[in-house]
C-alpha positions in Angstrom: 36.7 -16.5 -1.4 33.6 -14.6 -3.0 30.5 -12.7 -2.0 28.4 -13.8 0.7 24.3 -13.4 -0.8 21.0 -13.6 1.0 18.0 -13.5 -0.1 14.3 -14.3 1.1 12.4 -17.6 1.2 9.4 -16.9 3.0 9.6 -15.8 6.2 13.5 -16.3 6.9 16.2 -15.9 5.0 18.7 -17.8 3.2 22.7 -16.8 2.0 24.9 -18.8 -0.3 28.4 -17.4 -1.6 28.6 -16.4 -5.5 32.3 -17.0 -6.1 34.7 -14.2 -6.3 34.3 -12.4 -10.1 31.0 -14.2 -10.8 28.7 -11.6 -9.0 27.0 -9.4 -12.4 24.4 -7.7 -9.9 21.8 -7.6 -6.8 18.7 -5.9 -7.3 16.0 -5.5 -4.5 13.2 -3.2 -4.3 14.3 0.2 -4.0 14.5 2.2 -0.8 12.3 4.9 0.2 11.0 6.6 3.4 7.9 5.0 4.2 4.6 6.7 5.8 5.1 7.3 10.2 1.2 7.6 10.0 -0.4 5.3 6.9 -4.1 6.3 8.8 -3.8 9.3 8.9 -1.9 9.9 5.0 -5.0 7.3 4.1 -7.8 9.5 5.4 -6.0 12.6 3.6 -6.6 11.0 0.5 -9.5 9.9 0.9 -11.1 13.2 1.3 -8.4 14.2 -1.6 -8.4 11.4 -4.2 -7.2 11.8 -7.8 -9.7 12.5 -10.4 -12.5 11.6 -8.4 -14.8 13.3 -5.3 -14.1 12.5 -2.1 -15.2 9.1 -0.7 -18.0 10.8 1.3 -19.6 12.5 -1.2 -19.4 9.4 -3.5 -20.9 7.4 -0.8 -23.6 10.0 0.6 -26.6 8.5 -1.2 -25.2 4.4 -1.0 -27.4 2.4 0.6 -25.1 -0.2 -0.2 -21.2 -0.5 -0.6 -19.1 -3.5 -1.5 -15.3 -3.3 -0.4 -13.3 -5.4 -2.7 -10.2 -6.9 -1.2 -7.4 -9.1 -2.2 -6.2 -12.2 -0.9 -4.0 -14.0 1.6 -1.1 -14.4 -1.8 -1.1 -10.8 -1.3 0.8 -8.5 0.7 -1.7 -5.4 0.8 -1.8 -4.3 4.6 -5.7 -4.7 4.4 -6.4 -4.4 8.4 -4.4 -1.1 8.5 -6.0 0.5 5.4 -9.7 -1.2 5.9 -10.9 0.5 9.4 -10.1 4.2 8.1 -12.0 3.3 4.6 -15.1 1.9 7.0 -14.4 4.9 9.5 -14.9 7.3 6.3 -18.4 5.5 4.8 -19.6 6.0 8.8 -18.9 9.9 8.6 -20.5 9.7 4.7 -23.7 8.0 6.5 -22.9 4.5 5.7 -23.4 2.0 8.1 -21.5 -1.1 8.7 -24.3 -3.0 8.6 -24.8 -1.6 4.9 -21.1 -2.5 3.8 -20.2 -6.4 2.7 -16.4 -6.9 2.1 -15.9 -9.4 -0.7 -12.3 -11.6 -0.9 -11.4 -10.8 -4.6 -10.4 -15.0 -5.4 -10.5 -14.9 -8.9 -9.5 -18.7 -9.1 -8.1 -18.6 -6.1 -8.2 -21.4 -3.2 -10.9 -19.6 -0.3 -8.9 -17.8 2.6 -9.7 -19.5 5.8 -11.2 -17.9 9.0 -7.4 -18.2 10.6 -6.0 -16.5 7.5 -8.9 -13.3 7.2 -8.3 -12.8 10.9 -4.7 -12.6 10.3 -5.0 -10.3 7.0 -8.3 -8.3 8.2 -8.1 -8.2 11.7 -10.2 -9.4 14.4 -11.8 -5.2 14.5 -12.9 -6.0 10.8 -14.3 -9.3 10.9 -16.4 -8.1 14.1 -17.5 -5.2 12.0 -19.0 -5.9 8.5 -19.6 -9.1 6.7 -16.5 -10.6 4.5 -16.7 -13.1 2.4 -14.6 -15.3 -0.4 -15.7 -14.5 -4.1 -16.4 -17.6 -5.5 -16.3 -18.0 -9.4 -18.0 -20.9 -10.0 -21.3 -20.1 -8.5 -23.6 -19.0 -11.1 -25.9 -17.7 -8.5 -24.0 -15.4 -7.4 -22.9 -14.5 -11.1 -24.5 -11.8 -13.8 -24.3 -11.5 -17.0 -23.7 -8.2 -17.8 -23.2 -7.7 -21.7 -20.0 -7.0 -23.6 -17.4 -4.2 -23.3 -16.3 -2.4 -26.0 -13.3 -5.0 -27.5 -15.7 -7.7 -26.9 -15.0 -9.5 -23.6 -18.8 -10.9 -22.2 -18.7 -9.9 -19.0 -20.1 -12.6 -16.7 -19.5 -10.7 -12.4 -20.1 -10.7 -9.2 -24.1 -10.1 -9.0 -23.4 -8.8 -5.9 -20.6 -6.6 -6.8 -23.1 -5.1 -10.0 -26.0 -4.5 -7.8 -23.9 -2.2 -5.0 -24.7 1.5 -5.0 -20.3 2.0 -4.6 -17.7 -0.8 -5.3 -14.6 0.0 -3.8 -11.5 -1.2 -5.1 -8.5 -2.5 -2.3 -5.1 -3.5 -3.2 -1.4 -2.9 -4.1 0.7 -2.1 -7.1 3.2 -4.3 -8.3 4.5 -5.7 -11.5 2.5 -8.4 -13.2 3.0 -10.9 -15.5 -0.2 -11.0 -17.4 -1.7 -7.6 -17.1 1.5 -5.5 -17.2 0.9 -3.9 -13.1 -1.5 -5.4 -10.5 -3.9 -3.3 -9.0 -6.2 -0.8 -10.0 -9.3 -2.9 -12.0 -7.9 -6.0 -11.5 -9.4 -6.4 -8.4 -12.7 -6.9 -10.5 -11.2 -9.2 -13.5 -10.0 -11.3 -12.7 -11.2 -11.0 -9.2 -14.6 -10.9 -8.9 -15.6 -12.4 -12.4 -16.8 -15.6 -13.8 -14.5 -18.4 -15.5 -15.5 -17.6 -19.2 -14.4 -14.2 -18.4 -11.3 -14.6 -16.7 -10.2 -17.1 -19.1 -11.1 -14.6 -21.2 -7.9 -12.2 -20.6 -5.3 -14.7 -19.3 -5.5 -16.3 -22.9 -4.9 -13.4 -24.8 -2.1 -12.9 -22.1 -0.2 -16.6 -22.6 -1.2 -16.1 -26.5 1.2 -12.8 -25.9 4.6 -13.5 -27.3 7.6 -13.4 -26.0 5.2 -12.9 -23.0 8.3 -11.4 -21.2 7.3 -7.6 -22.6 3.9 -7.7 -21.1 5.0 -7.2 -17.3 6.1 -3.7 -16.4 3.7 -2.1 -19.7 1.1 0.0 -18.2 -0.9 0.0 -21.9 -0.6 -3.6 -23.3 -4.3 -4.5 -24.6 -4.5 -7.2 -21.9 -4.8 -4.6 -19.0 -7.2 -2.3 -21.3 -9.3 -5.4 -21.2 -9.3 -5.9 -17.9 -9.9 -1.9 -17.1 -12.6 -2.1 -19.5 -14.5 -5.0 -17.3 -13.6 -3.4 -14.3 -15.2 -0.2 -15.3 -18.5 -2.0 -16.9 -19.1 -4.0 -13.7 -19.4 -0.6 -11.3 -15.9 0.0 -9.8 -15.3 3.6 -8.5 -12.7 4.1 -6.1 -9.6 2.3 -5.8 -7.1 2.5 -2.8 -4.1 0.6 -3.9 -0.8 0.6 -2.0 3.2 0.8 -2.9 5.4 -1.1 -0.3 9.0 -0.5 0.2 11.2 -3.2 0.2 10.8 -3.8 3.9 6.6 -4.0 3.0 6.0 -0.9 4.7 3.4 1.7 2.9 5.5 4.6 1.5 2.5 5.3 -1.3 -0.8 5.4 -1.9 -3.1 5.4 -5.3 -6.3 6.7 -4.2 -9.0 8.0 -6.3 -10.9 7.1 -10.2 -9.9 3.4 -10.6 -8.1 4.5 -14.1 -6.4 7.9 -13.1 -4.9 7.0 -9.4 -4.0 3.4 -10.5 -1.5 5.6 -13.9 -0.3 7.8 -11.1 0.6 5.1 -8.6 2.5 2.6 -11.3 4.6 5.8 -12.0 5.3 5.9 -8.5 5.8 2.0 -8.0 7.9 2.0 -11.0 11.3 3.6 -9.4 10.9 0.8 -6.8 10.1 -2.1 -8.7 12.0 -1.5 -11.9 15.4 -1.8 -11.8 18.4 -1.1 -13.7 21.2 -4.1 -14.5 24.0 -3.5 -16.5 23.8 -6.9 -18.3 21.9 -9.7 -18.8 23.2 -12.5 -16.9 24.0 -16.2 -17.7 22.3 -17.3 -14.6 19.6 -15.6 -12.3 19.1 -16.6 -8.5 15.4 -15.7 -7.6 14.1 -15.4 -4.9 9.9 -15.5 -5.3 9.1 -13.3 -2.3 6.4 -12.5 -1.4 4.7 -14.7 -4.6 5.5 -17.8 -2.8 2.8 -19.7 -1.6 2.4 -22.1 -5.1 4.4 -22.0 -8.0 1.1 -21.1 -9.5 2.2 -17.6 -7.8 5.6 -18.0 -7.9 5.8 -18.5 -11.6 5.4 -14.7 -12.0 9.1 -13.9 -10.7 10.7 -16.8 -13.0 9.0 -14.6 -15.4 10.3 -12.0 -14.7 13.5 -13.4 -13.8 13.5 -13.7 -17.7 13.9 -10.4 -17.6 17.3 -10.7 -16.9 19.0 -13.8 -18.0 20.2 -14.1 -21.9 18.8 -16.5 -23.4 19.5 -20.2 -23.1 21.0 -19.4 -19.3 19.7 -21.1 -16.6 17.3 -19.6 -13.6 17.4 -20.8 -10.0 13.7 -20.0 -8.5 14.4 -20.6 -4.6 10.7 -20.5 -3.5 8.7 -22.3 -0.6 5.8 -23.4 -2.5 4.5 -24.8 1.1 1.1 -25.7 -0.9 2.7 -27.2 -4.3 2.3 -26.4 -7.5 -1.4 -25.3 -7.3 -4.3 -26.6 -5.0 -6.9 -25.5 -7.5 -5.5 -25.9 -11.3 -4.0 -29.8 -11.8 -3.4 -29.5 -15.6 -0.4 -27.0 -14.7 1.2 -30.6 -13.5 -0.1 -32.7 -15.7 1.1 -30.8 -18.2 4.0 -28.8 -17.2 6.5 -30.7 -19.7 4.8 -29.7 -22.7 6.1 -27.3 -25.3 4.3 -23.7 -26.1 3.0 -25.0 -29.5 1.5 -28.5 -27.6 -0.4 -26.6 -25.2 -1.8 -24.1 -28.0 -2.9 -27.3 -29.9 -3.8 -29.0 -27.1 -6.3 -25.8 -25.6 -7.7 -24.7 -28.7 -8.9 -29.2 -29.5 -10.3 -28.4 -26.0 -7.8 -30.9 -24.3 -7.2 -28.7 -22.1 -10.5 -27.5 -20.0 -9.3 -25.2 -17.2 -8.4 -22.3 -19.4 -6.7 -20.9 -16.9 -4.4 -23.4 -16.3 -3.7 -23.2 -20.2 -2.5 -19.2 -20.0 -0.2 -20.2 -17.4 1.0 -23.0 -19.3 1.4 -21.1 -22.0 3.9 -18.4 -19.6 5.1 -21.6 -18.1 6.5 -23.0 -21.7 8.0 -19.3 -22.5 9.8 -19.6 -19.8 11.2 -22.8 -20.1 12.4 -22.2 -23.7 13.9 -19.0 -23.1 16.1 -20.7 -20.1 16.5 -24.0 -17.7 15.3 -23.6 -14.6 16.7 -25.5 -11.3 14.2 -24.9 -8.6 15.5 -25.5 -4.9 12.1 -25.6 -2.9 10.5 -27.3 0.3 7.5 -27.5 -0.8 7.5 -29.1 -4.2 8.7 -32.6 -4.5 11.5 -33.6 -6.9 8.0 -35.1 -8.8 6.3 -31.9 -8.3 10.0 -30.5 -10.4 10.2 -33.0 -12.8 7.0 -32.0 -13.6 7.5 -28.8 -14.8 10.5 -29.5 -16.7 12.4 -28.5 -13.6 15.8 -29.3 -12.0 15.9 -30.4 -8.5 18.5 -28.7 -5.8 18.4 -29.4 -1.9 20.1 -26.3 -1.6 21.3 -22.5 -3.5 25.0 -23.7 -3.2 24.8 -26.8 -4.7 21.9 -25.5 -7.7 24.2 -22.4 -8.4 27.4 -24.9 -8.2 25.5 -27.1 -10.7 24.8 -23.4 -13.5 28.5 -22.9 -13.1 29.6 -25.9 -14.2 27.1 -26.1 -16.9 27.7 -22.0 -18.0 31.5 -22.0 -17.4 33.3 -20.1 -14.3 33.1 -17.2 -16.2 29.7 -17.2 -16.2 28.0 -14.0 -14.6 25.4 -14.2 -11.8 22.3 -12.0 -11.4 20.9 -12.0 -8.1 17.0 -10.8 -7.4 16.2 -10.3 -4.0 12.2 -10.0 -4.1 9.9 -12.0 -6.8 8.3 -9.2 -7.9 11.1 -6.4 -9.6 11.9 -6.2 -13.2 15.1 -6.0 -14.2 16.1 -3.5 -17.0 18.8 -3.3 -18.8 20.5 -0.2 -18.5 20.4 2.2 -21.2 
């Protein structure tokens, strides 16, 4: 007999046994209260940000105000937060008609209609204008200069040109700039490809790229504040989520000083003590599980906590592959760290993107195996990667044991984005 597990894979569950002694540790998200009244604790902070005036006064002379939102891979509650921010520009003297929501893609497939109405609400949609960024237009793209470490900052024209940008998104872990939230929202979401590439490079260049996630000052996310501050961002309303994804925080206020004060927050539920590394790591990628392209960032941080040369099971959906928009992350998945370097900086490899995430991907791979039990990628789509394939938890984590010894001990995350820590 041993311990009966369950973790998430999109949105059901699935439970496998760990045998009996095997089981090192569970982590989840941590538990806290969340808000009976997100509106209303919204519209408080709104009038009360951090470091900043209150939305009104910022937005009493705007003639023009662009709400920056993030996308369907995201769990932000958008069509609870977006009517009070809309309700607040009203009382400021901001029209609807004067406010253009734009979907912060990056690199990102476009959300469809069914999926804005789901994440927006039908009240939003029938309110202002949305839109999907997109980062290949040069139209739609300015030039804006350099910041002060050098990144050319190539953005949104129409994001540059608003009288108020409004930042709209959560706070969570991330693998290349440390947290999400904050000014990433602008790079790399509302910024040209030469600039995006720009700071996922010096991410994947980051090694062991492990240390970046969870540091709220690694250069990467100076760079991107840096951007994010140059192209006009001025207000951020970023949530925490619980681990049942209800709001039990809120970061509202200078897109610097709120976003320091809600990671401090987010940290006691996202970072989480083990006592151990462990020789093998069941992952669940929830709620980064649409692609591996998002669901790489929890085998990253998986990492985290399994020693190295044990073995990871990512159990992960992936209902649209390995990426509908960055190919070279297939082609190339079996190469090693040093390959892809060579092969990006010969210019081998165009989608510079896909060459940061390669460059994660590789890390990953060398610091553990991987055995990835998904619907959604093909036992191709695996052996792509460098993968393992499993129908099922039982038989991957069967498959670690044998290979680690039935001593071996077993780490279990239960959402794809917590760090594990080693206890100190």
């Amino acid at each position: 007999m041993g311990m009966r597990a369950t973790i998430p894979y999109g949105e059901r569950e699935v439970s496998f046994e760990i045998p009996e002694g095997n089981l090192a540790w569970i982590i989840d998200r941590g538990s806290k209260k969340p808000y009976e009244d997100v509106s209303s604790r919204l519209r408080e902070a709104l009038r009360r940000p951090t470091a900043s005036r209150p939305l009104r006064e910022l937005a009493s002379n705007a003639r023009r105000v662009v709400i920056l939102v993030d996308d369907y891979t995201r769990p932000t509650p958008q069509r609870v937060l977006l009517p009070t921010i809309l309700d607040e520009l009203n009382e400021a003297g901001v029209k609807d008609r004067q406010v253009e929501i734009i979907v912060a893609l990056g690199t990102h497939r476009v959300m469809r209609e069914n999926e804005m109405k789901a994440k927006f609400g039908g009240e939003i949609l029938d309110r202002v204008e949305v839109r999907n960024f997109d980062c290949h237009d040069e139209a739609e793209l300015i030039d804006i200069g350099r910041t002060p470490t050098g990144i050319e900052v190539v953005v949104s024209r129409r994001v540059y040109e608003a009288d108020l940008v409004i930042g709209v998104g959560n706070i969570v872990p991330h693998c290349y700039a440390g947290w999400a939230g904050g000014g990433k929202i602008v790079q790399p979401g509302v910024c040209g490809v030469k600039t995006i590439e720009e700071t996922h490079i010096a991410s994947g260049m980051t090694r062991p790229i492990f240390k970046i996630a969870g540091d709220l000052e690694n250069p990467v996310r100076r760079m991107i504040d840096e951007v994010a501050l140059k192209s006009g961002l001025r207000f951020i309303v970023n949530t925490i989520l619980n681990e049942r994804d209800e709001v039990c925080g809120l970061a509202v206020g200078h897109p610097l000083e709120a976003f320091k004060r809600g990671v401090e927050e987010a940290r006691e539920l996202y970072c989480q003590e083990i006592p151990r590394l462990a020789d093998i790591v069941v992952a669940s990628s929830y709620p980064a599980d649409i692609d591996y392209w998002q669901a790489l960032k929890p085998t990253d941080y998986a990492c985290l906590g399994v020693r190295e040369g044990g073995i990871v099971i990512l159990v992960s959906p992936c209902p649209e592959g390995i990426s509908p928009v960055h190919g070279e992350v297939r082609e190339r998945g079996r190469l090693s760290y040093d390959e892809v370097l060579e092969a990006y900086r010969r210019g081998d490899i165009e989608d510079g993107v896909a060459a940061a995430a390669l460059m994660i991907h590789t890390q990953i791979r060398e610091h553990a195996g991987v055995i990835c039990v998904s619907d959604g990628l093909s036992e191709e789509d695996k052996e792509a990667l460098g993968f393992e394939h499993a129908e099922t938890v039982e038989e991957a984590l069967q498959r670690a044991l044998r290979e680690m010894g039935e001593r071996a001990g077993v780490g279990v995350m239960r959402c794809g984005d917590i760090l594990p820590t080693i206890k100190s």
